[in-house]
Backbone as CSV, one residue per row, in Angstrom:
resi,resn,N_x,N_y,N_z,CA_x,CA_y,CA_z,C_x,C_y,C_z
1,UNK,21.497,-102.109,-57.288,20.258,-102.101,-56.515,20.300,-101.020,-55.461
2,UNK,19.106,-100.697,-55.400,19.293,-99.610,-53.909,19.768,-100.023,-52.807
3,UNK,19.456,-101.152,-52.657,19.912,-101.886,-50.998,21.372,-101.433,-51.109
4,UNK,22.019,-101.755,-51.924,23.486,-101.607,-51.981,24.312,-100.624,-51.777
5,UNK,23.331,-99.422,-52.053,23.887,-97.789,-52.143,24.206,-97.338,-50.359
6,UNK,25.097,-97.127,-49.819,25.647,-96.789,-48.783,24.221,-95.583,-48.483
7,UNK,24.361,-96.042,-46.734,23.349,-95.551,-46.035,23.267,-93.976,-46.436
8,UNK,24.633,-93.027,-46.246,24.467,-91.872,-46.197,24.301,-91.298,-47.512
9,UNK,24.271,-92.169,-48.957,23.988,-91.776,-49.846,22.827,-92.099,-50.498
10,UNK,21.951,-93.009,-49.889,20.727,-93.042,-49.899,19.818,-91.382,-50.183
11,UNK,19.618,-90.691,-49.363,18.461,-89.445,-49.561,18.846,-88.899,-50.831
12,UNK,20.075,-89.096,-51.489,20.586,-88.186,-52.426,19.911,-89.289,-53.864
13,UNK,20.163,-90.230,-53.615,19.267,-91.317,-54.611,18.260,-90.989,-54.551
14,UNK,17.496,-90.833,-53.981,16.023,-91.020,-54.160,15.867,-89.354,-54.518
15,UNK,16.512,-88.204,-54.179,16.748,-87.041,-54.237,16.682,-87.181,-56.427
16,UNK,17.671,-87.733,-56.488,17.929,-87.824,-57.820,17.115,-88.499,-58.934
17,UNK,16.698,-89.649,-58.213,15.305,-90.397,-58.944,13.748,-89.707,-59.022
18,UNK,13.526,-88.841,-57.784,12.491,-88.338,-57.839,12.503,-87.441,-58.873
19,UNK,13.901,-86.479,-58.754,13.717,-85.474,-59.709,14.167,-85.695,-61.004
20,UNK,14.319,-86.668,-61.486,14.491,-87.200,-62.836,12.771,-87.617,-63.072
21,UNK,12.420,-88.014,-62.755,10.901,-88.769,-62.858,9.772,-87.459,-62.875
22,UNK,10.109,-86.307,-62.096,9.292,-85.309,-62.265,9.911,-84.449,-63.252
23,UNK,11.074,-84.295,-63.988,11.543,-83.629,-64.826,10.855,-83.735,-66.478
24,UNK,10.742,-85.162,-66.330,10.231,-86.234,-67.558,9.072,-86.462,-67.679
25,UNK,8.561,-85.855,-66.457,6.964,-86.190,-66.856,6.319,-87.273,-66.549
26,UNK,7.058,-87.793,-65.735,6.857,-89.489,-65.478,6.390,-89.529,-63.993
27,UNK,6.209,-88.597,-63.413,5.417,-88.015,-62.297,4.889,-87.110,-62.853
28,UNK,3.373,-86.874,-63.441,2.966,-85.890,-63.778,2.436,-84.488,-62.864
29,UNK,2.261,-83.203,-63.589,1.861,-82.247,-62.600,0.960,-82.849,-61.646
30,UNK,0.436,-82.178,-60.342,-0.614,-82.519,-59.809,-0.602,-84.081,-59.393
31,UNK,0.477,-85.100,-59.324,0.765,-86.212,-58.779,0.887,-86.019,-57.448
32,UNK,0.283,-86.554,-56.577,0.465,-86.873,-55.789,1.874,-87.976,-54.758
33,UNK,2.422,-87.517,-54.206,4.008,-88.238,-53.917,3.657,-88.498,-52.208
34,UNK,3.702,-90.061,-52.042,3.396,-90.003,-50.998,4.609,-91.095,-50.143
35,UNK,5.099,-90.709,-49.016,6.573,-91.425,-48.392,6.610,-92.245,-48.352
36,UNK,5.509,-93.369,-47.600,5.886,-95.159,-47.283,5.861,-95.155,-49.111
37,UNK,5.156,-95.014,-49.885,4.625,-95.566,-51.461,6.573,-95.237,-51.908
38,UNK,7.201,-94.149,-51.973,8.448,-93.696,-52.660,8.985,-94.720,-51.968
39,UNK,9.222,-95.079,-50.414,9.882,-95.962,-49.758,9.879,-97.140,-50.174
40,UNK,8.736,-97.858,-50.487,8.300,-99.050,-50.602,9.104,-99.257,-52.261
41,UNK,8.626,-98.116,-53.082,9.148,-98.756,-54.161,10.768,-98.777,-54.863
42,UNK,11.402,-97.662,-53.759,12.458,-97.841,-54.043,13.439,-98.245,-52.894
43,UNK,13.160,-99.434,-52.400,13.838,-100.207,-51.336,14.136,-99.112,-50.274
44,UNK,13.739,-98.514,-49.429,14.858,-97.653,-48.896,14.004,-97.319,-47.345
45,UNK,14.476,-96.573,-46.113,13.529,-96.388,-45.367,13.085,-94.781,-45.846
46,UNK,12.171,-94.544,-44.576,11.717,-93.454,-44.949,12.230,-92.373,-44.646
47,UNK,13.435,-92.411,-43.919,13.887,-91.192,-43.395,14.697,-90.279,-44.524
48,UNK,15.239,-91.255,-45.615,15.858,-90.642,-46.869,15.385,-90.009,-47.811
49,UNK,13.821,-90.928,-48.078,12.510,-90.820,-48.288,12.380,-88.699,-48.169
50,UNK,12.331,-88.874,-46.758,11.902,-87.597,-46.459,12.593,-86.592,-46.331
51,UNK,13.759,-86.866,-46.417,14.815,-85.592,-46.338,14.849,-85.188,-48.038
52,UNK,14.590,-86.655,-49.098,14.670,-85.997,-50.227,13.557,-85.360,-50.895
53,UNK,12.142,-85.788,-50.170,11.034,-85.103,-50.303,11.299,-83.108,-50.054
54,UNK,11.685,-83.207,-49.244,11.962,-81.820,-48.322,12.271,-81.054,-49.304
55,UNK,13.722,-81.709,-49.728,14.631,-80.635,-50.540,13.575,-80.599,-51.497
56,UNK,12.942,-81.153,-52.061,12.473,-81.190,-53.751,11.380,-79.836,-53.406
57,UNK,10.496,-80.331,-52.170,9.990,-78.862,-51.917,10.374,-77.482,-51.912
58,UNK,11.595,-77.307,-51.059,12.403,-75.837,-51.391,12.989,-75.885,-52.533
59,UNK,12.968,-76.573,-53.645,13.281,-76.162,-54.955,12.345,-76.285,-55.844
60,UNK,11.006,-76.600,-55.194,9.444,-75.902,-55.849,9.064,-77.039,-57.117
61,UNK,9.475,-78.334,-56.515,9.002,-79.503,-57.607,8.236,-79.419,-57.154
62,UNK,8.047,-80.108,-56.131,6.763,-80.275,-55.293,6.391,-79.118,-53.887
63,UNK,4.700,-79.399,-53.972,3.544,-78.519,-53.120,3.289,-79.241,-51.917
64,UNK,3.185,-78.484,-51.230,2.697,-79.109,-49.953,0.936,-78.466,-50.223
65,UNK,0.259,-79.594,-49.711,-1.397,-78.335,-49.599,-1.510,-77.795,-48.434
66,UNK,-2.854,-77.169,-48.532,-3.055,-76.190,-47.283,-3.553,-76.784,-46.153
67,UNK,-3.512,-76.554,-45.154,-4.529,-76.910,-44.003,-4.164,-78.025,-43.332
68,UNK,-5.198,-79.096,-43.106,-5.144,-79.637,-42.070,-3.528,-81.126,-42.669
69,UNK,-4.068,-82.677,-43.022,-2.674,-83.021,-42.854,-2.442,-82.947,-44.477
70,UNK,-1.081,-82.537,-44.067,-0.063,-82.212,-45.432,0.119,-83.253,-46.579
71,UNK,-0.444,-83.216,-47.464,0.105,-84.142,-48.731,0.877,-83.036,-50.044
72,UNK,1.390,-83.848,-50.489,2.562,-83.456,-51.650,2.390,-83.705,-52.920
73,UNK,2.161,-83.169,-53.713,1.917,-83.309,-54.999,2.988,-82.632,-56.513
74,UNK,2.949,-83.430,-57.180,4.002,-82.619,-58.048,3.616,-81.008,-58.441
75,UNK,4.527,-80.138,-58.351,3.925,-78.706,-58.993,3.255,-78.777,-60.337
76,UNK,2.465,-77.935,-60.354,1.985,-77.892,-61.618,2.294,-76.862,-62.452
77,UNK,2.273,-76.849,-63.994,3.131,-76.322,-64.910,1.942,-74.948,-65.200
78,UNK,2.698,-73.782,-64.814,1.637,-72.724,-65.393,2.571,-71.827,-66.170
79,UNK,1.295,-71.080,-67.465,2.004,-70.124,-68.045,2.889,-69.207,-68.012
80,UNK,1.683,-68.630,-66.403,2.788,-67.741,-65.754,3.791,-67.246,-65.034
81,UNK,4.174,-69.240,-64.917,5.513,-69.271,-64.597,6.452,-69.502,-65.264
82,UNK,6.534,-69.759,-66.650,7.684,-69.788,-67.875,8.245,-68.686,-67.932
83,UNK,7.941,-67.357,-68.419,8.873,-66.165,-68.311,9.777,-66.078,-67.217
84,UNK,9.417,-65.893,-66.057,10.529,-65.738,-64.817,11.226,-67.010,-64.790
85,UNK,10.945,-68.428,-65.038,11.900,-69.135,-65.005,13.016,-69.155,-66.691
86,UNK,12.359,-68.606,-67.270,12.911,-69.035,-68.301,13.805,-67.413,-68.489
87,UNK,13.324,-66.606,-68.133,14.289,-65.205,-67.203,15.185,-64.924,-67.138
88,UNK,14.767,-66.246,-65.598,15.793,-65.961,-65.054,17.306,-66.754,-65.477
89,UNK,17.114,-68.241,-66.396,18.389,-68.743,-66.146,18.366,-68.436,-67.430
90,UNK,18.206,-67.307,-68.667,18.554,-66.720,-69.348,20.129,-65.301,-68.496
91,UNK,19.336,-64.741,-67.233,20.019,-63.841,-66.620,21.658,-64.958,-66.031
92,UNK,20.948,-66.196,-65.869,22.024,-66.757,-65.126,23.574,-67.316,-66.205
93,UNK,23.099,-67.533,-67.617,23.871,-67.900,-68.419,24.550,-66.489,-68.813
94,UNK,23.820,-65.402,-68.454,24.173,-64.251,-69.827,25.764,-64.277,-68.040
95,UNK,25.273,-64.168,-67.196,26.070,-64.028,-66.115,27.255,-65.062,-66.648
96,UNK,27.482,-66.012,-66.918,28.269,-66.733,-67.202,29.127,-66.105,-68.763
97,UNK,28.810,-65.792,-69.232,29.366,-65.765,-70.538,29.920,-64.172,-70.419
98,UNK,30.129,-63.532,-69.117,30.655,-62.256,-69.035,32.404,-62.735,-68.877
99,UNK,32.195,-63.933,-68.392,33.838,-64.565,-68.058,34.226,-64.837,-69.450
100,UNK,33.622,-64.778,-70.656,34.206,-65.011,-71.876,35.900,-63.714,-71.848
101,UNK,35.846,-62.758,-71.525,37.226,-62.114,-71.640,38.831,-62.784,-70.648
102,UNK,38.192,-63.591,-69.798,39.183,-64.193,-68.715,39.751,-64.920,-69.914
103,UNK,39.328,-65.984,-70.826,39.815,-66.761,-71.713,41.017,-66.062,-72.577
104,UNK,42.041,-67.119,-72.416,42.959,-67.245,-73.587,42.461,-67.418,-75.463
105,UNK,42.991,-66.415,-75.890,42.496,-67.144,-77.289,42.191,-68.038,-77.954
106,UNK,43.023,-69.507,-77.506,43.084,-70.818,-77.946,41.827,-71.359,-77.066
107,UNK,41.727,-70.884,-76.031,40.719,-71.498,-75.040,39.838,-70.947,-75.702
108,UNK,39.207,-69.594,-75.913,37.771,-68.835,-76.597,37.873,-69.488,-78.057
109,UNK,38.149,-70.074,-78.566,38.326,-70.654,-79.542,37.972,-72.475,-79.798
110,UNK,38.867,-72.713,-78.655,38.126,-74.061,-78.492,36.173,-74.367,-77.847
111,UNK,36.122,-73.253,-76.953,34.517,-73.280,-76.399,34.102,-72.557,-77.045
112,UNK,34.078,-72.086,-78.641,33.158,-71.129,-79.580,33.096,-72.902,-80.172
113,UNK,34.245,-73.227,-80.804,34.382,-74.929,-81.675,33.155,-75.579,-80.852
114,UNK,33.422,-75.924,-79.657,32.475,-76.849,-78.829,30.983,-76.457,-78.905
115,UNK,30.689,-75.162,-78.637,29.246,-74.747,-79.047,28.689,-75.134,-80.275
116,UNK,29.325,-74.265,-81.378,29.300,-74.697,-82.901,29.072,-76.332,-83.301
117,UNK,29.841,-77.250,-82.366,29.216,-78.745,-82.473,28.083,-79.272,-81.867
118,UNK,27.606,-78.562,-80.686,26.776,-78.640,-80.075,25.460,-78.751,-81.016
119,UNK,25.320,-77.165,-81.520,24.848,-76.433,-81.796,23.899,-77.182,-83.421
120,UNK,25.416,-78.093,-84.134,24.500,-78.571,-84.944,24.182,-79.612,-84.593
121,UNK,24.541,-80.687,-83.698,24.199,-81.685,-83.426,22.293,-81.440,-83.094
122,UNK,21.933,-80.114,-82.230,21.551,-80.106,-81.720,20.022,-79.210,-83.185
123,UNK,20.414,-79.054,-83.950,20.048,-78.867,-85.674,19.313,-80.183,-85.581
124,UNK,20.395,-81.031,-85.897,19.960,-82.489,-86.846,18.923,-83.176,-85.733
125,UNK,18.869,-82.870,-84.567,17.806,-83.183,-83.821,16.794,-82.811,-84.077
126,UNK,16.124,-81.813,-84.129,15.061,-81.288,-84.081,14.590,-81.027,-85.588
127,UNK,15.230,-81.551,-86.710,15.061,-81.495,-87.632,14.209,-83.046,-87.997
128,UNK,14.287,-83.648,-87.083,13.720,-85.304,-87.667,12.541,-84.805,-87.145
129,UNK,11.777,-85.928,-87.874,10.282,-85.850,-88.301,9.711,-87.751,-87.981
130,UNK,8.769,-87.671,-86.975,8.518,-86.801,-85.912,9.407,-86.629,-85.114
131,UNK,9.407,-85.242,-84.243,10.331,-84.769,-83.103,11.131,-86.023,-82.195
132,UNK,12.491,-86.514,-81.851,13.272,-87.388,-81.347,13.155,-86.471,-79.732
133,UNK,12.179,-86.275,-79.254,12.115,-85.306,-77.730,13.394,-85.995,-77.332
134,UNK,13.834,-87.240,-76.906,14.848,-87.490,-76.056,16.676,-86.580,-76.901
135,UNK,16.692,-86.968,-77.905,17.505,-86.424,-78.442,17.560,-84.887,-78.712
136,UNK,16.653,-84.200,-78.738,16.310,-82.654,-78.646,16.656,-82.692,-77.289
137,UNK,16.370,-82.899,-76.416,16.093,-82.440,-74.923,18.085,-82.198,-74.769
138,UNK,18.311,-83.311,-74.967,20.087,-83.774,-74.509,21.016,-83.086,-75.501
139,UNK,20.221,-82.745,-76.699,21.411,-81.737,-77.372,20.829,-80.650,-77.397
140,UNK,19.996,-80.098,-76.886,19.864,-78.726,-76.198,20.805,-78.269,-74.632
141,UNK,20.588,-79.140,-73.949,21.565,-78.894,-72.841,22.800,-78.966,-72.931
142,UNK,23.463,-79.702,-73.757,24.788,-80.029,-74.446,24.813,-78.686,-75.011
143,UNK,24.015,-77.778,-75.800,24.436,-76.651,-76.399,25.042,-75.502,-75.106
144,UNK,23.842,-75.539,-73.985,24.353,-74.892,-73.393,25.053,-75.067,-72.056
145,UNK,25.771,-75.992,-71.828,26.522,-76.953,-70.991,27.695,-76.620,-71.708
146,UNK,27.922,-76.570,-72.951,29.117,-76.247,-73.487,29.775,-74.701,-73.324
147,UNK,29.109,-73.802,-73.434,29.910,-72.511,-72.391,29.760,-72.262,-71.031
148,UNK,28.441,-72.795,-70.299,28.478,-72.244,-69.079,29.327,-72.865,-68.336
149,UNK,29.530,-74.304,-68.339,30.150,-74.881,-67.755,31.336,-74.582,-67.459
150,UNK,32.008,-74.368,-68.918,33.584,-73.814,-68.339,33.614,-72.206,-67.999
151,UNK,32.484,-71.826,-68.186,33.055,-70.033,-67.486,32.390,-69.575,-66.369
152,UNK,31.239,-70.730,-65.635,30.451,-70.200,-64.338,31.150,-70.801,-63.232
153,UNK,31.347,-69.975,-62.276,32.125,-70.524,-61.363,31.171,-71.236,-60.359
154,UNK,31.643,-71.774,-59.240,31.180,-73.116,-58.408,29.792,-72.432,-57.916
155,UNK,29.578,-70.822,-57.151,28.010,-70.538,-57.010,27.507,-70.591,-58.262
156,UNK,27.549,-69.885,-59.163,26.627,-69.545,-60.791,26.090,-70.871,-61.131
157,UNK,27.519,-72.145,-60.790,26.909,-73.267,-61.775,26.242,-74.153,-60.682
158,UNK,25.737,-73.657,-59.406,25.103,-74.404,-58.265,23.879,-73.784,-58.620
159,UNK,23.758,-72.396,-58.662,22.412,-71.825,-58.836,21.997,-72.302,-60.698
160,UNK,22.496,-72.373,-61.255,21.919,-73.450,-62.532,21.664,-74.577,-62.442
161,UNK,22.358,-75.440,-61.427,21.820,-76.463,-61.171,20.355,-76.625,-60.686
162,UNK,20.072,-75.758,-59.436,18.583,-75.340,-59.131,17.535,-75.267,-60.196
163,UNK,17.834,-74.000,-61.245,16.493,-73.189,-62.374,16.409,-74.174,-63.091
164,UNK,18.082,-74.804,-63.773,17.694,-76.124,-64.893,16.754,-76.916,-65.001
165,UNK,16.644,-77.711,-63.806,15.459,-78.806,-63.751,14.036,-77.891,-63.710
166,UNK,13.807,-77.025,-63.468,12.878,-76.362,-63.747,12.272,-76.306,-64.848
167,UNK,12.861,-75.278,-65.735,13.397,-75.061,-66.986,12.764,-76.511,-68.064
168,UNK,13.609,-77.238,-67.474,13.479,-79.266,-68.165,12.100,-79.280,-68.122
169,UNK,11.813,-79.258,-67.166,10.277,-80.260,-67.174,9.304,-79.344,-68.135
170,UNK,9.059,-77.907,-68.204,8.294,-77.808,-69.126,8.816,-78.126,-70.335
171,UNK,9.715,-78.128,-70.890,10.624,-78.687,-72.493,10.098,-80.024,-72.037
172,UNK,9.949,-81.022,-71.216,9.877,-82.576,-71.544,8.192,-82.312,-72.328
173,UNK,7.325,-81.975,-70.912,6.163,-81.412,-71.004,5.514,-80.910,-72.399
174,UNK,6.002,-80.540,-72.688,5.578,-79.285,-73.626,6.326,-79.348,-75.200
175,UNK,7.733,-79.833,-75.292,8.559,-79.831,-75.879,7.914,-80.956,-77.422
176,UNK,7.153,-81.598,-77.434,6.837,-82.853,-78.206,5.924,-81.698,-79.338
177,UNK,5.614,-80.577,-78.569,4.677,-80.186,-79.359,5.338,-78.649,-80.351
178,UNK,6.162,-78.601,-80.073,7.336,-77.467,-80.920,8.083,-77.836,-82.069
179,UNK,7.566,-79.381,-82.447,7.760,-79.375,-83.827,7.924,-78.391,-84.746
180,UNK,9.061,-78.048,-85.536,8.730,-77.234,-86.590,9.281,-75.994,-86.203
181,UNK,9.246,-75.452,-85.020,9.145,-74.151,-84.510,10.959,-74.186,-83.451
182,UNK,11.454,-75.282,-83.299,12.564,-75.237,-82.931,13.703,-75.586,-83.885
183,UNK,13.788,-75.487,-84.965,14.900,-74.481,-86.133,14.994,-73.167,-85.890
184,UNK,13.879,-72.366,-85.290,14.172,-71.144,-84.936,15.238,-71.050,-83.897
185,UNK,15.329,-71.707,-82.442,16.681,-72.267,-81.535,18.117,-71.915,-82.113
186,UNK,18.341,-72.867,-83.462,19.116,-73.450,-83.924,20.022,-71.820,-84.439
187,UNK,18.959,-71.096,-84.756,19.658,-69.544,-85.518,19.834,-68.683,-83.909
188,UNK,18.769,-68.891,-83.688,19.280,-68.333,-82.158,20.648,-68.501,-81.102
189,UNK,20.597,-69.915,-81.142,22.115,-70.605,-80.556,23.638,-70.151,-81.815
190,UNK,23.199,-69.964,-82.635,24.216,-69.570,-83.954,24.286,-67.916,-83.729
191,UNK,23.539,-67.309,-83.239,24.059,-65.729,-82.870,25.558,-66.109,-81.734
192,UNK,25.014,-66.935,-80.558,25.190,-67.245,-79.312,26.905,-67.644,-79.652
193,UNK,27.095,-68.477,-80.474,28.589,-69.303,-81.250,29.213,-67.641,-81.667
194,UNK,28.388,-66.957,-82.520,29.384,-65.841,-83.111,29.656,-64.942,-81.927
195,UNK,28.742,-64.745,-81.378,29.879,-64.309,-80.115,30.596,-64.781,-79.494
196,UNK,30.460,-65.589,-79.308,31.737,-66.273,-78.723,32.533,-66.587,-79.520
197,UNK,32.968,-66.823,-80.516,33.787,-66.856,-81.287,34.446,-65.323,-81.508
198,UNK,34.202,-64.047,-81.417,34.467,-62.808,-81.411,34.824,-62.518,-80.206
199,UNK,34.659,-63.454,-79.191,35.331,-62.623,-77.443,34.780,-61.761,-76.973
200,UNK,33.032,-61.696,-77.900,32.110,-60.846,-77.668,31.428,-60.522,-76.474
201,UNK,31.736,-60.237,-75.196,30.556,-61.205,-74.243,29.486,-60.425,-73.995
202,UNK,29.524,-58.594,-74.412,27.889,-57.877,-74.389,27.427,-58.510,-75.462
203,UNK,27.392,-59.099,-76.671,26.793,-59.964,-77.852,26.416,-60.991,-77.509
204,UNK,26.878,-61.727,-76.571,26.820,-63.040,-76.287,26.141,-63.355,-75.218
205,UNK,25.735,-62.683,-74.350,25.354,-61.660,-73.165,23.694,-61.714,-73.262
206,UNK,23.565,-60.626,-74.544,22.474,-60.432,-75.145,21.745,-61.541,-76.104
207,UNK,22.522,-62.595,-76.805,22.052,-63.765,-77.629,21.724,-64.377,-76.604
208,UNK,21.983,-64.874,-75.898,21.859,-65.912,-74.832,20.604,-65.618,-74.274
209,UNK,20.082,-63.958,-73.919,18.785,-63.682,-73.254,18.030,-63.504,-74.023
210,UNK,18.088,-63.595,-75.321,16.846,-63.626,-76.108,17.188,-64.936,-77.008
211,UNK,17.923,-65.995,-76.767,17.396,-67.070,-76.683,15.906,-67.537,-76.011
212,UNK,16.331,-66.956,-74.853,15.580,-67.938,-73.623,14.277,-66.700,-73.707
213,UNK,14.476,-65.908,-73.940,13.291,-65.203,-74.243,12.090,-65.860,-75.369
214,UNK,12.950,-65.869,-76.706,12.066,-66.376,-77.463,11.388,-68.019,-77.078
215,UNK,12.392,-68.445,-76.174,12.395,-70.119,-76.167,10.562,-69.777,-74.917
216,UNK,10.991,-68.690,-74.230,9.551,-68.587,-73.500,8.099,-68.168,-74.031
217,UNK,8.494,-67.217,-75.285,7.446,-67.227,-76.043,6.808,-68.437,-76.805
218,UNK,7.946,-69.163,-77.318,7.037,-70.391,-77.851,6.337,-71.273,-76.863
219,UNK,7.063,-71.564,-75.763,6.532,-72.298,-74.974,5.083,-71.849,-74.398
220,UNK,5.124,-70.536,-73.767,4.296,-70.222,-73.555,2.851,-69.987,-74.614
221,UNK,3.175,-69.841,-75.992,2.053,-70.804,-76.823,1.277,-71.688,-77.055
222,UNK,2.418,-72.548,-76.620,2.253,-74.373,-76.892,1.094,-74.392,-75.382
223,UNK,1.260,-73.887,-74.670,0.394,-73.926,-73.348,-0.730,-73.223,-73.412
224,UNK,-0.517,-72.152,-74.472,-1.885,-71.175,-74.396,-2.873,-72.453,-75.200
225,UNK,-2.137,-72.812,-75.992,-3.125,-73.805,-76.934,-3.871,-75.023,-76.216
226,UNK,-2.866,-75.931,-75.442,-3.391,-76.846,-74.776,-3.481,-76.772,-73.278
227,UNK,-3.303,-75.977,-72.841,-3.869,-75.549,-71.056,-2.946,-75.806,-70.365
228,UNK,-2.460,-75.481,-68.861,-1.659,-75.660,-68.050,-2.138,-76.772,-67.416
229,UNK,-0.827,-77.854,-67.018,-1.311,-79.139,-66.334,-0.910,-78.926,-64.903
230,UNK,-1.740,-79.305,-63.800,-1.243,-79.567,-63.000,-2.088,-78.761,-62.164
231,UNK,-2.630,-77.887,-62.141,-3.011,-76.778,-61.666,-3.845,-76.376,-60.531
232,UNK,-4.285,-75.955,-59.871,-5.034,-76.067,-58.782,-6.490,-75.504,-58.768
């Protein structure tokens, strides 16, 4: 229960619940988030309330409006913000996978293996009919959780922590409707394995950013078709 969660780890709960709930879609764009209501429903006072409101703002979940008194609403999902986010933590992984030469052979070998499992797990997902979104979503990040993790060091994998949830919410968003069109991923993430498996890291470098390249073109489709939510 929340009551139970120690005082000073309170803001970080509700920090974590909010942004799971806006990641998923379960706070939709253009929601409105208001403090006693978050307080009330998740046992807690408001001061945790609001420190985790805060942060979610400087990491651009949520809007403050203009003018006179301030209300908060979830961001809303626009076209022309998929490329630069999807960009940038293309730039942030290719950054990670430059540490592919620090590795021992047995080690570049075991995290090429780990991708490669990822990789089909993350196949047989998106291959069911209709789309398993929860299971796509979790073996997509598993694909790429499996190299960055062990080669980005403590800033790289703080600043991924930031773009990721970003990143998430249009895939929750948006993701139901890429049926069909994410087997293309699957060859994409399979460039991504052969480099790394080769100790490649300008190959791997480059797969990785036109992953997330192409992953922005589709997306940004799926939105041209059915409109941006959230929007102002």
């Amino acid at each position: 229960m929340t009551t139970a969660i120690p005082r000073g780890a309170r803001s970080a709960h509700v920090y974590e619940r909010l942004r799971d709930l806006i990641v998923r879609g379960r706070l939709a764009p253009g929601a409105r988030v208001v403090e006693q209501e978050v307080a009330e429903r998740m046992g807690v006072g408001r001061t945790p309330v609001r420190e985790a409101l805060q942060l979610l703002v400087k990491e651009g979940l949520l809007v403050g409006s203009e003018g006179g008194r301030r209300q908060l609403t979830v961001a809303p999902l626009r076209a022309g913000d998929v490329a630069e986010l999807f960009g940038l933590l293309g730039d942030l992984e290719a950054a990670a996978v430059r540490g592919l030469p620090t590795l021992t052979d047995p080690a570049r070998t075991a995290l090429a293996a780990g991708a490669h499992a990822a990789n089909q797990a993350f196949g047989q997902a998106v291959r069911k009919v209709p789309l398993d979104l929860e299971a796509a979503f979790v073996t997509r990040k598993a694909f790429h959780a499996s190299f960055t993790d062990p080669l980005a060091g403590p800033r790289l994998a703080w600043l991924l922590s930031l773009v990721r949830p970003q990143v998430d919410r249009y895939e929750w968003f948006y993701g139901a409707l890429l049926q069909g069109a994410l087997d293309e991923a699957t060859a994409e993430h399979d460039a991504v394995v052969r480099a790394l498996e080769a100790g490649d890291a300008s190959a791997a470098e480059a797969a990785v950013r036109q992953n997330w390249e192409n992953a922005s073109a589709r997306l940004v489709g799926v939105i041209d078709r059915i409109g941006e939510r959230g929007s102002w």
